[in-house]
C-alpha positions as CSV (number, residue, x, y, z in Angstrom):
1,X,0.0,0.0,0.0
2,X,0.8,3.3,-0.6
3,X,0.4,6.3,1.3
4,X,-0.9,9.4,0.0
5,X,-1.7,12.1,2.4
6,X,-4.8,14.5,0.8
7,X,-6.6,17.8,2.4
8,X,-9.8,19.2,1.6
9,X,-10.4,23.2,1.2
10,X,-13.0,23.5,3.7
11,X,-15.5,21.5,5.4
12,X,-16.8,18.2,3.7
13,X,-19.9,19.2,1.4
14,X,-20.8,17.9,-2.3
15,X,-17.9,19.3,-4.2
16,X,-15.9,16.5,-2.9
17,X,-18.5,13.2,-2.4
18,X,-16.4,11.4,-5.1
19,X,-13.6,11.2,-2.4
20,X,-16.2,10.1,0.4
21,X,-17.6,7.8,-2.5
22,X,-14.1,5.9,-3.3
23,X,-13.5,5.3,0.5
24,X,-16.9,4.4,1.1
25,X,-16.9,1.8,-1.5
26,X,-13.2,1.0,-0.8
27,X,-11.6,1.5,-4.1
28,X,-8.7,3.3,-3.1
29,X,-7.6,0.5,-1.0
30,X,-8.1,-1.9,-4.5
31,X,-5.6,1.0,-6.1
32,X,-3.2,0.2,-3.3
33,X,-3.6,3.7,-2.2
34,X,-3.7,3.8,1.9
35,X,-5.2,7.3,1.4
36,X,-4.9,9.9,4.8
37,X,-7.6,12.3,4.5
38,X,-6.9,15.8,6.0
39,X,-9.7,18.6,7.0
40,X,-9.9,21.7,6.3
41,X,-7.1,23.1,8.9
42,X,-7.7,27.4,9.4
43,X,-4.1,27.3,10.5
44,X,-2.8,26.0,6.9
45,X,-4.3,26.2,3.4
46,X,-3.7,23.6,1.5
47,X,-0.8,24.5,-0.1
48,X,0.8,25.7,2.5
49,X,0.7,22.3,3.4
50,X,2.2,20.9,0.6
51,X,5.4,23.3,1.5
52,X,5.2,22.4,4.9
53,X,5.4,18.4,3.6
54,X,2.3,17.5,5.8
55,X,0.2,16.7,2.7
56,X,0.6,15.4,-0.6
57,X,-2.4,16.3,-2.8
58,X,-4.8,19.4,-1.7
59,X,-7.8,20.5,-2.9
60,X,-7.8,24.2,-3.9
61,X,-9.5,27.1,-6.0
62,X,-8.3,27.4,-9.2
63,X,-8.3,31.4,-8.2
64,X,-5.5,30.5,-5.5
65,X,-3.7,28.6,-7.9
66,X,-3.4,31.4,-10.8
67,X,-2.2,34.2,-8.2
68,X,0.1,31.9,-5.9
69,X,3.7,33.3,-7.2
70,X,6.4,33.8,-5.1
71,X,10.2,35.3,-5.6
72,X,11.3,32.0,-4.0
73,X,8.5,29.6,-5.7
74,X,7.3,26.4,-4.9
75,X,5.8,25.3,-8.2
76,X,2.4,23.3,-7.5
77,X,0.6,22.1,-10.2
78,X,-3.5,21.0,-11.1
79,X,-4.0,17.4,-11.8
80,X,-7.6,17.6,-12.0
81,X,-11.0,19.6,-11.5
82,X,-13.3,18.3,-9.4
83,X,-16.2,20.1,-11.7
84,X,-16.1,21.1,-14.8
85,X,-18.0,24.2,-14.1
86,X,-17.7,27.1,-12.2
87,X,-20.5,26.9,-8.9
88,X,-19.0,29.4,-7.1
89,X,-21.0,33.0,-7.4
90,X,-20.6,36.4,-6.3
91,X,-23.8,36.9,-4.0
92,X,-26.3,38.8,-2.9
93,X,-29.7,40.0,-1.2
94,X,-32.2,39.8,-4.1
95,X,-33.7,42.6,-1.8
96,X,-30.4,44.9,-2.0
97,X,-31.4,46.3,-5.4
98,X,-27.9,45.2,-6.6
99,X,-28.5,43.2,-9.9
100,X,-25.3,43.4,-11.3
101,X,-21.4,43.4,-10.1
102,X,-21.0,47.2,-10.8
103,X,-23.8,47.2,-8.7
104,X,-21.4,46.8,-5.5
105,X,-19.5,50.0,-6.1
106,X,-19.6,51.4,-2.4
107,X,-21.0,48.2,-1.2
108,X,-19.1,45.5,1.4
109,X,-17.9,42.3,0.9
110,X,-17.2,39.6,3.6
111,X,-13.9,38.2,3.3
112,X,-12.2,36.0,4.9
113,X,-8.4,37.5,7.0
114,X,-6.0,35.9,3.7
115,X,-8.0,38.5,1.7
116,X,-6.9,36.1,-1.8
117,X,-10.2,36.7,-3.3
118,X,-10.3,40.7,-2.8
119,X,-8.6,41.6,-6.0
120,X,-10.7,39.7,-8.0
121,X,-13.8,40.6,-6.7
122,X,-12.4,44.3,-7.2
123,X,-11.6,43.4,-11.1
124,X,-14.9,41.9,-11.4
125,X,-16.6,45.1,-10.6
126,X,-14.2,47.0,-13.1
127,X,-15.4,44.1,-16.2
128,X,-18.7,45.2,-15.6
129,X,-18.5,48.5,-16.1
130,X,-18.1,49.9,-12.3
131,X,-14.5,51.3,-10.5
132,X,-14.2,48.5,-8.0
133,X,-14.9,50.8,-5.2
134,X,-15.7,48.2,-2.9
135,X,-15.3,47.7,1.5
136,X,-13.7,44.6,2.5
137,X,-15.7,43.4,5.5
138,X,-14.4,40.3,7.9
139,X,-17.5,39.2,10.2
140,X,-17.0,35.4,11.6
141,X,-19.2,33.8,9.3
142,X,-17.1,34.2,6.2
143,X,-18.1,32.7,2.7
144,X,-21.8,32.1,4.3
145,X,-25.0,33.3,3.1
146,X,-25.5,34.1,6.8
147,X,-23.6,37.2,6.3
148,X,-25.9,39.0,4.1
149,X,-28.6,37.7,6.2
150,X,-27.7,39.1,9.1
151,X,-26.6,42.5,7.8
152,X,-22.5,42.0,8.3
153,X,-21.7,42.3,4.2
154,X,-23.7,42.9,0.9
155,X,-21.8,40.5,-0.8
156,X,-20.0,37.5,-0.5
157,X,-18.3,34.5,-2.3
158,X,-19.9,30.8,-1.8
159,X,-21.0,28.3,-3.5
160,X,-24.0,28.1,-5.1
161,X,-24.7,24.4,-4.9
162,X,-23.9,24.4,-1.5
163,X,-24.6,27.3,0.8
164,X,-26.9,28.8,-2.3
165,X,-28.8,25.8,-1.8
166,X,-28.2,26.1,2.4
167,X,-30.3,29.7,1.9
168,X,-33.0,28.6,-0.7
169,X,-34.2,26.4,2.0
170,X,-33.9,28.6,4.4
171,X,-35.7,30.9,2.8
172,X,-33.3,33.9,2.2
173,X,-34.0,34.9,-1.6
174,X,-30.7,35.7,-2.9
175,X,-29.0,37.0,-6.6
176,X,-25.8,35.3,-7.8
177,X,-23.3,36.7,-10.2
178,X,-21.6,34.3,-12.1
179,X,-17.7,35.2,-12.8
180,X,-18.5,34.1,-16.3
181,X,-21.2,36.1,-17.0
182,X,-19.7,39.5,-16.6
183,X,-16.4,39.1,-18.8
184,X,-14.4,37.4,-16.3
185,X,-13.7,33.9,-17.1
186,X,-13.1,32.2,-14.1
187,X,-13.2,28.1,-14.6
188,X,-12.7,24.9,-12.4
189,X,-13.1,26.4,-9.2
190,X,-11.5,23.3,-7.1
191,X,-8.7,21.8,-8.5
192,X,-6.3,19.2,-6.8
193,X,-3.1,20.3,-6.8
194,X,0.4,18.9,-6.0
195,X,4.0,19.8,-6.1
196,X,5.6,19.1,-9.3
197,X,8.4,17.4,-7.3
198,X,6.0,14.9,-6.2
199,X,4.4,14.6,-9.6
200,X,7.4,13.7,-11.4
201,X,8.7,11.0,-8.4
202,X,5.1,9.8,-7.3
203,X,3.2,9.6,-10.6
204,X,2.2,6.2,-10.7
205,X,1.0,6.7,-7.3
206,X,-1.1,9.7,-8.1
207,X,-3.0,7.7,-11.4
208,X,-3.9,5.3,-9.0
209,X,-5.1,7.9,-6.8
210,X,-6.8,9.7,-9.5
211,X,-8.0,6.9,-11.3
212,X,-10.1,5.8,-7.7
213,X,-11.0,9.4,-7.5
214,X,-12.2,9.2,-10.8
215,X,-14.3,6.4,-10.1
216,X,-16.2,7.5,-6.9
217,X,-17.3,10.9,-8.5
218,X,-18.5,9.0,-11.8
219,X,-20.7,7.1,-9.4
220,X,-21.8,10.3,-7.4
221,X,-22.9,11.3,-10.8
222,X,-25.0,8.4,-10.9
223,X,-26.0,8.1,-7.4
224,X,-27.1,11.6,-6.3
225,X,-29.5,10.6,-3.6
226,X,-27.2,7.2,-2.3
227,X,-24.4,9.9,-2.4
228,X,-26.0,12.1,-0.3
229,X,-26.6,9.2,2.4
230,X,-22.8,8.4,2.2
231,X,-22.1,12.7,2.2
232,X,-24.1,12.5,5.6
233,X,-21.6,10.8,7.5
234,X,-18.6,13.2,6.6
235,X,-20.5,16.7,6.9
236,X,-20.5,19.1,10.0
237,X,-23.3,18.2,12.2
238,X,-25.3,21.5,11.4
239,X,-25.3,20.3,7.5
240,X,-26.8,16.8,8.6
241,X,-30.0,17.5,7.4
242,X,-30.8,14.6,4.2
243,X,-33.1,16.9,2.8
244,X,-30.5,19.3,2.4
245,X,-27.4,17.1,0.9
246,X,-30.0,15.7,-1.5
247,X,-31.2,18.8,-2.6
248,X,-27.4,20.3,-2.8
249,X,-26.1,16.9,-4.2
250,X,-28.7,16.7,-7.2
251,X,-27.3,20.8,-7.8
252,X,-23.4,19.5,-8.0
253,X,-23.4,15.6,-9.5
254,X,-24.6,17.0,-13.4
255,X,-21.3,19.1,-13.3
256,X,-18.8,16.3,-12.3
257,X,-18.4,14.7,-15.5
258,X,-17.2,16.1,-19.1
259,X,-19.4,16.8,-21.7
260,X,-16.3,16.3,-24.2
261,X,-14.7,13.5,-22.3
262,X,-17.0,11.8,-20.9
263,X,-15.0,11.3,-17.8
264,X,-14.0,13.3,-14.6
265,X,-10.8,15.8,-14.2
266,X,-10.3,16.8,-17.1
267,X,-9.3,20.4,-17.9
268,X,-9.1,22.4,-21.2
269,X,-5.8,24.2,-21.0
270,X,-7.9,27.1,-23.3
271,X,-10.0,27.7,-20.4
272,X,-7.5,28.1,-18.3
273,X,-5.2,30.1,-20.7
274,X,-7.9,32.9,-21.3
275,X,-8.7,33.2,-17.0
276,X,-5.0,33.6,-16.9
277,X,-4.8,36.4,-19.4
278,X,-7.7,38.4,-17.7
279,X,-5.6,38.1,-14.8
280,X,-2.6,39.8,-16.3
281,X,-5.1,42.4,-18.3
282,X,-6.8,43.2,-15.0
283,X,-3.5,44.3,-13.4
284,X,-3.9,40.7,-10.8
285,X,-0.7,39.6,-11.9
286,X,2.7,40.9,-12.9
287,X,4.3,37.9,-14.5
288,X,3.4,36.0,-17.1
289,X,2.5,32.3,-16.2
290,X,1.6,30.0,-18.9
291,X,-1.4,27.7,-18.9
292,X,0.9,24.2,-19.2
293,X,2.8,25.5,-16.3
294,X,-0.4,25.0,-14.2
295,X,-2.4,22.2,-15.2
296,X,-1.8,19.1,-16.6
297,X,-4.0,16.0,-18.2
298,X,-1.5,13.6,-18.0
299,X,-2.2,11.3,-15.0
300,X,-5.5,11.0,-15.4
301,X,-7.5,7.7,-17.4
């Protein structure tokens, strides 16, 4: 057996039941792969675990990815997406009267203390037509429907699948700005990543990983409501609600698998090219960073 050591982003939800699916059906242990599954840790991001050689594999944003450049570089690369379409919106009271991103000049925006996300949020405002004028608000609750809610932010980043699906239920009518939709062209908003070190040494030991991977969100794709049985043993205890994780598994299993392909994790280096070049246009980035250098096919089926 082999042991790979892989972290989630953030606390187990739908965007990763292929994971829970493989272990729950046991097929990374038929890969040979004794797989160590890390939580979300608010000490360390997940590739700040990869540097600090306490994981292998993470699961990240595909915006982290594109703007994490340092003088002294650890290159990390994306192996695969876990969607193959962008679920994460911009949000916001459909009461607020904002009904577009320029909409949130002289507006907040809860964000969370790293801050990653501010510049883009900033340049999204600016694509639509507004000056990015925008207050960067911290409350508790970060990334959480709950903000708006409750009055602490006019905006804020989540997932629509997830906690878009957390406030439908709930009640709280809300407006969602696709990155997409406004000339921003944001795509595969989780990725797993690794170093490149470990790709090259490791690689047959990531396929297998993959290929498991691979397999468990094929059958979450399958399985919505079965998945959202197995999703109930992982989640927080204030998401353990089955009416819930079926309602905000049947929003994420269409968008595991490729239209083109036909088969999970695999990324169009085009996509990823043209979110990159916005970057540089919208001032994100000083460097030029090439699509290849961030994404590869190759261990994948």
């Amino acid at each position: 057996m082999e042991r790979l050591r892989f972290t989630l982003d953030f606390t187990p939800n739908a965007n990763h039941s292929g994971v829970f699916a493989a272990i729950h059906h046991g097929w990374y242990k038929e890969a040979g792969i004794d797989l160590e599954l890390q939580h979300r840790d608010f000490q360390h991001s997940g590739i700040a675990k990869l540097e600090l050689g306490i994981a292998d594999v993470a699961f990240t944003a595909m915006l982290v990815l594109g703007s994490y450049q340092k003088q002294d570089s650890f290159p990390i690369k994306a192996i695969a997406t876990a969607m193959q379409n962008d679920l994460s919106t911009i949000a916001v009271l459909a009461k607020s009267g904002i009904e577009r991103p320029a909409h949130l000049d002289g507006r907040s925006y809860a964000s969370c203390q790293a801050g990653f996300k501010n510049p883009t949020v900033a340049a999204l405002i600016r694509s639509d037509g507004g000056q990015g004028d925008l207050t960067f608000t911290y409350p508790e609750k970060i990334s959480s429907w709950e903000a708006l809610a409750e009055n602490e932010a006019d905006s804020v980043w989540i997932y629509r699948n997830w906690q878009g699906v957390q406030a439908e239920l709930a009640g709280v009518d809300l407006r969602h700005f696709t990155l997409g939709d406004y000339g921003a062209p944001y795509c595969y908003s989780l990725v797993m990543v690794a170093n490149t070190d470990y790709i090259a040494k490791k690689a047959s030991t990531l396929r297998a990983f993959l290929a498991a991977t691979a397999k468990g969100y094929a059958w979450a794709a399958e399985n919505p409501d079965k998945m959202a049985e197995i999703l109930y043993d992982w989640v927080a205890d204030a998401d353990k609600h089955l009416t819930f994780l079926k309602a905000a598994q049947a929003a994420t299993s269409p968008h595991y698998i490729s239209s083109k392909t036909g088969s999970w994790g695999h990324m169009e280096v085009e996509k990823v090219y043209a979110y990159l070049k916005w970057r540089k246009e919208q001032g994100l980035e000083t460097t030029t960073v090439e699509a290849d250098a961030l994404v590869t096919n190759e261990l994948l089926g």
